[in-house]
C-alpha positions as CSV (number, residue, x, y, z in Angstrom):
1,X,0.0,0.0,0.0
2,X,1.3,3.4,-0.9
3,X,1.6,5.3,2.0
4,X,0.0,8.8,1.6
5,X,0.7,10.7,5.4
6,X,4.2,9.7,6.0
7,X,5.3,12.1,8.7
8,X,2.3,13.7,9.4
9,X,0.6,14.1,12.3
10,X,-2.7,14.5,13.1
11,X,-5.5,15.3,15.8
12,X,-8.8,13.6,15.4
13,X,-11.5,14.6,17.5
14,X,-14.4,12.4,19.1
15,X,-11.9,9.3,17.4
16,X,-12.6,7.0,20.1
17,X,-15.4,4.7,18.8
18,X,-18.0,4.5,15.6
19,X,-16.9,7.1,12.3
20,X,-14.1,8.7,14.2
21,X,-12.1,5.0,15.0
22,X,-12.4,4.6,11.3
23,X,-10.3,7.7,10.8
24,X,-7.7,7.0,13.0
25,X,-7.0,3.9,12.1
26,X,-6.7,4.4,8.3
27,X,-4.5,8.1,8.7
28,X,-2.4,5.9,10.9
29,X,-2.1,3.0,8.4
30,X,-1.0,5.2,5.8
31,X,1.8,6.6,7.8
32,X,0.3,9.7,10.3
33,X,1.1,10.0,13.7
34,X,-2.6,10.3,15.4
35,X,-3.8,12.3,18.8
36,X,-7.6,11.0,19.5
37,X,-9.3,13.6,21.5
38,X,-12.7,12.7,23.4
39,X,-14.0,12.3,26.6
40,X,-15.1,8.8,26.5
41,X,-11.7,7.4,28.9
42,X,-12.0,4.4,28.7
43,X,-13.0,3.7,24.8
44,X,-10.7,6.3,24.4
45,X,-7.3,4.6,25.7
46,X,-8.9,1.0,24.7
47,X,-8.8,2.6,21.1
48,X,-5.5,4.3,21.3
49,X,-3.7,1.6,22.8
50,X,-4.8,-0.9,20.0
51,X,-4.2,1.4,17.1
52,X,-0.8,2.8,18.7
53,X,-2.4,6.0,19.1
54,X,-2.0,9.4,21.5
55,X,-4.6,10.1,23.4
56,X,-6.5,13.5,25.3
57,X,-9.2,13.6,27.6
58,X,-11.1,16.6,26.5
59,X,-14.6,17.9,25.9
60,X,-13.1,20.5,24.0
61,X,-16.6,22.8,24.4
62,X,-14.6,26.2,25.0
63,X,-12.1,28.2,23.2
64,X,-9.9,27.9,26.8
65,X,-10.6,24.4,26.5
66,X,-9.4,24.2,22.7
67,X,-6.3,26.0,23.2
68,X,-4.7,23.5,25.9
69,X,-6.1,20.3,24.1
70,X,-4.4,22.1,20.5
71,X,-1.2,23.5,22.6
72,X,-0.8,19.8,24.7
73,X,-1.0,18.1,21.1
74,X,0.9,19.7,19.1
75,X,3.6,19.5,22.0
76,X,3.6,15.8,21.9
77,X,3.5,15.2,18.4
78,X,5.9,17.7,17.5
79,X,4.2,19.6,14.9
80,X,0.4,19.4,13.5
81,X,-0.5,18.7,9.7
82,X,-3.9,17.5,9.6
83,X,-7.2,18.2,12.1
84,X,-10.4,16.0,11.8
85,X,-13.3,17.6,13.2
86,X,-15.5,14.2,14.0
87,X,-16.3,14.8,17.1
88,X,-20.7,15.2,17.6
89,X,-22.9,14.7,20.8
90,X,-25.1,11.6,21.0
91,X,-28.7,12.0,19.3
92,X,-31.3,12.0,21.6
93,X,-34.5,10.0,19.9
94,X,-37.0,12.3,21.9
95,X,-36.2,15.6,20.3
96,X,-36.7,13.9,16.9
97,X,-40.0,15.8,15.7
98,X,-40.1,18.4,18.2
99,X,-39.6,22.0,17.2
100,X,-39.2,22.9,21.0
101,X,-35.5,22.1,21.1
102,X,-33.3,24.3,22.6
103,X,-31.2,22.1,24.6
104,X,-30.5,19.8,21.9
105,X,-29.8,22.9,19.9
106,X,-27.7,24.0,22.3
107,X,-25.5,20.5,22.0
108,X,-25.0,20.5,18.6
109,X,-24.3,24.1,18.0
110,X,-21.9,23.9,20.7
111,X,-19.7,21.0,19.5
112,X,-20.6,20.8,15.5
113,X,-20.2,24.2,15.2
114,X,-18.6,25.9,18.0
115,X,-15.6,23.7,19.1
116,X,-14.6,23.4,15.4
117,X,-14.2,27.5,15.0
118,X,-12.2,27.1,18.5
119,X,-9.6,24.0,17.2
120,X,-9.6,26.1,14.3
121,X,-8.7,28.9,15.7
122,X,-6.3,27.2,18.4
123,X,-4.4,25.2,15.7
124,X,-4.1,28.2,12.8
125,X,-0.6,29.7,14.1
126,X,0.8,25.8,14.4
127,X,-0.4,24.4,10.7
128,X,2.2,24.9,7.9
129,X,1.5,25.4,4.0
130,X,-0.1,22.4,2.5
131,X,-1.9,20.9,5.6
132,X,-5.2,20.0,5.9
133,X,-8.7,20.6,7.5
134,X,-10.9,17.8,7.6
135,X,-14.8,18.3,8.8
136,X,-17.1,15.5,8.6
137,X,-20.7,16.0,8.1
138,X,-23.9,14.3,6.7
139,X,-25.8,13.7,4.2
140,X,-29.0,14.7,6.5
141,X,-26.8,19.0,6.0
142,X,-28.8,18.7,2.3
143,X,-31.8,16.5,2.8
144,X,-33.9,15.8,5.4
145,X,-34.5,12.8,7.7
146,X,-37.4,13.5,9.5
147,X,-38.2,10.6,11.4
148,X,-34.3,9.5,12.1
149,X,-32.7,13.6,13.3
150,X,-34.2,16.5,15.8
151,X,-33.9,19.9,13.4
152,X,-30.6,20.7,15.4
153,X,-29.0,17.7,13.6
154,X,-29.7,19.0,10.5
155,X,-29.2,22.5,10.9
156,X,-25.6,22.1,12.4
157,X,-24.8,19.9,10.0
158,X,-25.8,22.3,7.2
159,X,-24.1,25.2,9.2
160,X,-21.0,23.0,9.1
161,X,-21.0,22.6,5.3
162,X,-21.5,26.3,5.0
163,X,-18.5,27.1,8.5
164,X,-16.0,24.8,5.9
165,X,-16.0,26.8,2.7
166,X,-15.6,30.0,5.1
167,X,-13.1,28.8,6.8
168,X,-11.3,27.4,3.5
169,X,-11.5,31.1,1.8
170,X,-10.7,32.7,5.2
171,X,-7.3,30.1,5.3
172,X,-6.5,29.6,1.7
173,X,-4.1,32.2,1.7
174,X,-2.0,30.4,3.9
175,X,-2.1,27.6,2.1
176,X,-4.1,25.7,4.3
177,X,-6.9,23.4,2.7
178,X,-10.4,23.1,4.3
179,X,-12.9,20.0,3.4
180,X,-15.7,18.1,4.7
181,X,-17.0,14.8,4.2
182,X,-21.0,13.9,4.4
183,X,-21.0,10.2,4.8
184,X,-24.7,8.6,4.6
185,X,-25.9,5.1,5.6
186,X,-23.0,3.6,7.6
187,X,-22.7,0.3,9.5
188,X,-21.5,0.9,13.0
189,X,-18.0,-0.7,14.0
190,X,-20.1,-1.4,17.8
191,X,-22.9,-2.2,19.1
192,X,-26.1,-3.1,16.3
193,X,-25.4,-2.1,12.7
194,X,-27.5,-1.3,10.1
195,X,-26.9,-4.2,7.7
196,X,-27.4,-6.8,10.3
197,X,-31.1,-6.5,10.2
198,X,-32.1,-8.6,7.3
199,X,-35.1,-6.1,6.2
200,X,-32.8,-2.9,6.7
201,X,-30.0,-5.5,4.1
202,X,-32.2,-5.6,1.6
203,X,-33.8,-2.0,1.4
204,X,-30.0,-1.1,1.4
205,X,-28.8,-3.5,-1.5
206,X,-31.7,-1.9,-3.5
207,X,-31.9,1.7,-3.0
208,X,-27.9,1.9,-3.0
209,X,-25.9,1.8,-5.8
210,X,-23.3,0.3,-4.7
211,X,-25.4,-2.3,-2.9
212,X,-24.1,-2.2,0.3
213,X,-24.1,0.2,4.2
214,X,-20.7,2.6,4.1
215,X,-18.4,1.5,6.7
216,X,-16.3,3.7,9.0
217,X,-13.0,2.8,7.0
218,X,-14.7,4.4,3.8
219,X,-15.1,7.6,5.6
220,X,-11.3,7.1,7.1
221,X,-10.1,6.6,3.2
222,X,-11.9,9.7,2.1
223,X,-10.4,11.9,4.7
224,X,-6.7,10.2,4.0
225,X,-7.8,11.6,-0.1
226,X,-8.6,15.1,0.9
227,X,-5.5,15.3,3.9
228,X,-2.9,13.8,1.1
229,X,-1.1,16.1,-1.7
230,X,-3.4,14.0,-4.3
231,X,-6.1,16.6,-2.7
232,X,-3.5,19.5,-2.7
233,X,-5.9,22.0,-5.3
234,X,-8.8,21.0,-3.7
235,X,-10.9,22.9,-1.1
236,X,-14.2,24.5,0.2
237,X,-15.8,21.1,-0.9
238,X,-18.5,19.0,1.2
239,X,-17.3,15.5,-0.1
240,X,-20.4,13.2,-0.1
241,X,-19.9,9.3,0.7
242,X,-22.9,7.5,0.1
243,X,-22.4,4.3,-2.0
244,X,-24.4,6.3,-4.8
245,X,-27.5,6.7,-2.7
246,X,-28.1,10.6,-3.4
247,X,-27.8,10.2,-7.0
248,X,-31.2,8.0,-7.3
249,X,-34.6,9.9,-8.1
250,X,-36.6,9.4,-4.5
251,X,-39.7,8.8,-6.2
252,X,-38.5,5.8,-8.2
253,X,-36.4,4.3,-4.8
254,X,-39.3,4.6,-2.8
255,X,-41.7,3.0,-5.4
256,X,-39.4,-0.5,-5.9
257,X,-38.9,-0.4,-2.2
258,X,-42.9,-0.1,-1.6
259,X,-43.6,-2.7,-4.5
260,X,-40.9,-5.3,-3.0
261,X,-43.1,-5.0,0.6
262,X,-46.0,-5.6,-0.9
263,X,-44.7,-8.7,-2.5
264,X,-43.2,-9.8,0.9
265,X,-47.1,-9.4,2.4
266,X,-48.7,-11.8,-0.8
267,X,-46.6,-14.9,0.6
């Protein structure tokens, strides 16, 4: 395997489990040197110490915060070349449909949003020419999941989109790069994935081009693309990784999908 990140190093945020362990695991296979920073302890240093990775405690959800995580780092890797912004609170189920939200506004502004323009901010003075700024959205920052996200979800996520081609024209003159990637339907690494349900399977192998859930190390390989000088003219873009998904017509998914139930029913 060619190795892209040789001699890089890198700070991936909320890298302890799910998407985020994806990340680390692929920057460090193709050569980075990887700080996870989380506050899960224990998942954390589980997921650190099998990977070979540094690890922070940190809920990173102030710009005081953001400066000792960013300053601590960069001290023990020696320099900083790539920063992942992963890091997301948990969805809470019960503010899915509710337009009284304000704590779960709160959350995601706060970490989506916030903590990135504070790492960002942090990091800037420490990140030479040619490195790389790594957001990872959703697919849910364009469309809408009405039944699956609270309106906070989407609207940080969108706000994201729209904070990572700001933050690429407000740093391109320093020759720093700024992406995103908006994953879609992806099979957790723990606990129940999406795939393993045998109805959820086959929905997925039809309305997906590629026939298949995304796993974690799809999103790690895309963010290894856009942090690697293959991606070094390339920036201010929202990367989507979805197997094909959001280039079907929703009328015509959602008709096979409804005439395959209805075939299930007759037997």
């Amino acid at each position: 395997m060619n190795k892209l990140l040789i001699g890089k190093c890198a700070i991936v945020t909320g890298g302890a489990q799910g998407i985020g362990r994806g990340i680390v695991a692929t920057l460090i296979e193709h050569g980075a040197t990887v700080a996870i920073v989380d506050i899960q302890k224990e998942e954390m240093e589980k997921t650190a110490t099998q990977l070979n990775a540094l690890w922070f405690v940190s809920d990173i959800s102030s710009p005081k915060k953001c400066r000792v995580v960013i300053n601590s780092v960069v001290e023990r890797l020696g320099g900083l070349d790539i920063l992942v912004n992963n890091a997301a609170p948990s969805r809470n189920r019960e503010m899915i449909g509710k337009l009284s939200a304000s704590t779960d506004w709160s959350a995601h502004s706060e970490l989506v949003i916030g903590s990135i323009s504070y790492l960002v901010e942090a990091a800037e003075n420490f990140l030479p020419p040619g490195s790389s700024i790594i957001n990872i959205s959703s697919c849910n920052s364009s469309a809408i999941a009405l039944e699956q996200c609270s309106w906070a979800y989407h609207v940080s996520k969108s706000g994201l989109d729209q904070l990572t081609r700001w933050l690429a024209c407000r740093l391109g003159p320093q020759g720093i790069r700024v992406n995103a990637v908006a994953p879609a339907l992806v099979d957790r690494g723990k606990g129940p994935r999406l795939s393993d349900n045998s109805e959820n399977k086959k929905i997925i192998e039809e309305i997906v081009p590629l026939g298949r859930a995304g796993r974690a190390r799809d999103v790690g390989e895309a963010v290894v693309f856009l942090a690697s000088p293959m991606a070094s003219y390339i920036t201010g873009q929202i990367l989507t990784v979805d197997g094909g998904l959001g280039a079907r017509e929703p009328f015509g998914v959602a008709l096979k999908t409804a005439k395959r139930h209805q075939l299930t029913e007759k037997r």
